[in-house]
C-alpha positions as CSV (number, residue, x, y, z in Angstrom):
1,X,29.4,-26.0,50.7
2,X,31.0,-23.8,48.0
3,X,34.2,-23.6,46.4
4,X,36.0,-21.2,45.0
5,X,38.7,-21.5,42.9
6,X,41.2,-18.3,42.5
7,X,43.4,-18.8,39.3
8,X,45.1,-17.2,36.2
9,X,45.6,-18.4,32.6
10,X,49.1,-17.8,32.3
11,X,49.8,-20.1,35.4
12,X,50.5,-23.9,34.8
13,X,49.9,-25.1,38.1
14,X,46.5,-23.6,37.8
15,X,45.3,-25.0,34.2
16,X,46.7,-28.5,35.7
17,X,44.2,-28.3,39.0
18,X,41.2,-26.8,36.6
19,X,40.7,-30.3,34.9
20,X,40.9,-31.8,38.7
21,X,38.5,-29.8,39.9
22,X,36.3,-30.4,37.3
23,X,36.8,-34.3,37.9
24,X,36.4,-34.3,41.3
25,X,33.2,-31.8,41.6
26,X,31.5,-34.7,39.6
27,X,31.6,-36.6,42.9
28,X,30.5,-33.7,45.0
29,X,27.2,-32.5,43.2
30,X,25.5,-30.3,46.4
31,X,29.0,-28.3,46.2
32,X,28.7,-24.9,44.1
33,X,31.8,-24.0,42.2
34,X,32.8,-20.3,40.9
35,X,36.2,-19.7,39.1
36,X,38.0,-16.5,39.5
37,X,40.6,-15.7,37.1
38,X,42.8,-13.0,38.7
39,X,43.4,-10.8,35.3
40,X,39.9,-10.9,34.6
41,X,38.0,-11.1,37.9
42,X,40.8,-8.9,39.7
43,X,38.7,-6.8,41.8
44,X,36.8,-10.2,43.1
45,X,39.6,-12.2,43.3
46,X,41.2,-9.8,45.6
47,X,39.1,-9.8,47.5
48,X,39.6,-13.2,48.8
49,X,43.3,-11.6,49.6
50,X,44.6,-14.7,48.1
51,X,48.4,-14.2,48.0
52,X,51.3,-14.8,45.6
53,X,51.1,-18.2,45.1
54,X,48.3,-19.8,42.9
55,X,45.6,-21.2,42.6
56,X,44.0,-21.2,45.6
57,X,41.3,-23.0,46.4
58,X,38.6,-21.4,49.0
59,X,36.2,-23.6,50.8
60,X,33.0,-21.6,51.9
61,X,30.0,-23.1,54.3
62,X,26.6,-22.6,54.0
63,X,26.8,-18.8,55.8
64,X,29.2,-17.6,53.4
65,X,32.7,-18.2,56.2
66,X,35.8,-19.3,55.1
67,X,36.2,-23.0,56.7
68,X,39.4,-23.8,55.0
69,X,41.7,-22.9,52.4
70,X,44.1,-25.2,50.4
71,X,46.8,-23.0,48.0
72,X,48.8,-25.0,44.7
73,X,48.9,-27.6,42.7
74,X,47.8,-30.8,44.0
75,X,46.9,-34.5,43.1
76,X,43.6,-35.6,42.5
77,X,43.8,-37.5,45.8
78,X,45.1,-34.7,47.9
79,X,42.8,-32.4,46.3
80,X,39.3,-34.6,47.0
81,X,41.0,-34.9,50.8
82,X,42.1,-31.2,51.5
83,X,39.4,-29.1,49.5
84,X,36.4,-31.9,49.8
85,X,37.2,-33.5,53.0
86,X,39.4,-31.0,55.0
């Protein structure tokens, strides 16, 4: 599985869920991770159409589809069951 984490700097929400991430992906070692920031990855990031409310967190499977999709800040808990566990 991969995630991918749609973000900006200037949102607090988003450098809150960054260290979660981080945390939890230590328990989930056959996920791959990529970080978009959406100043400096815009044309990537938008790709992903991923809305007005950040971050957004984008759960891919092995072929590259979208299975899921979990948007804001959440706690660790939440997050591991949303993103990891859906």
């Amino acid at each position: 599985m991969k995630l991918i984490a749609i973000s900006a700097i200037w949102c607090p929400a988003c450098l809150i869920m960054s260290k979660r991430v981080k945390e939890a992906l230590q328990q989930y070692p056959d996920w791959t991770f990529e970080k978009l920031d959406l100043d400096m990855d815009e044309e990537e990031a938008l790709k992903w159409n991923p809305g007005k409310t950040l971050p957004v967190f984008i759960v891919l499977d092995q072929s590259g589809n979208e299975v899921r999709r979990v948007i804001g800040e959440l706690s660790k808990d939440r997050l591991i069951k949303d993103v990891f566990h859906g």
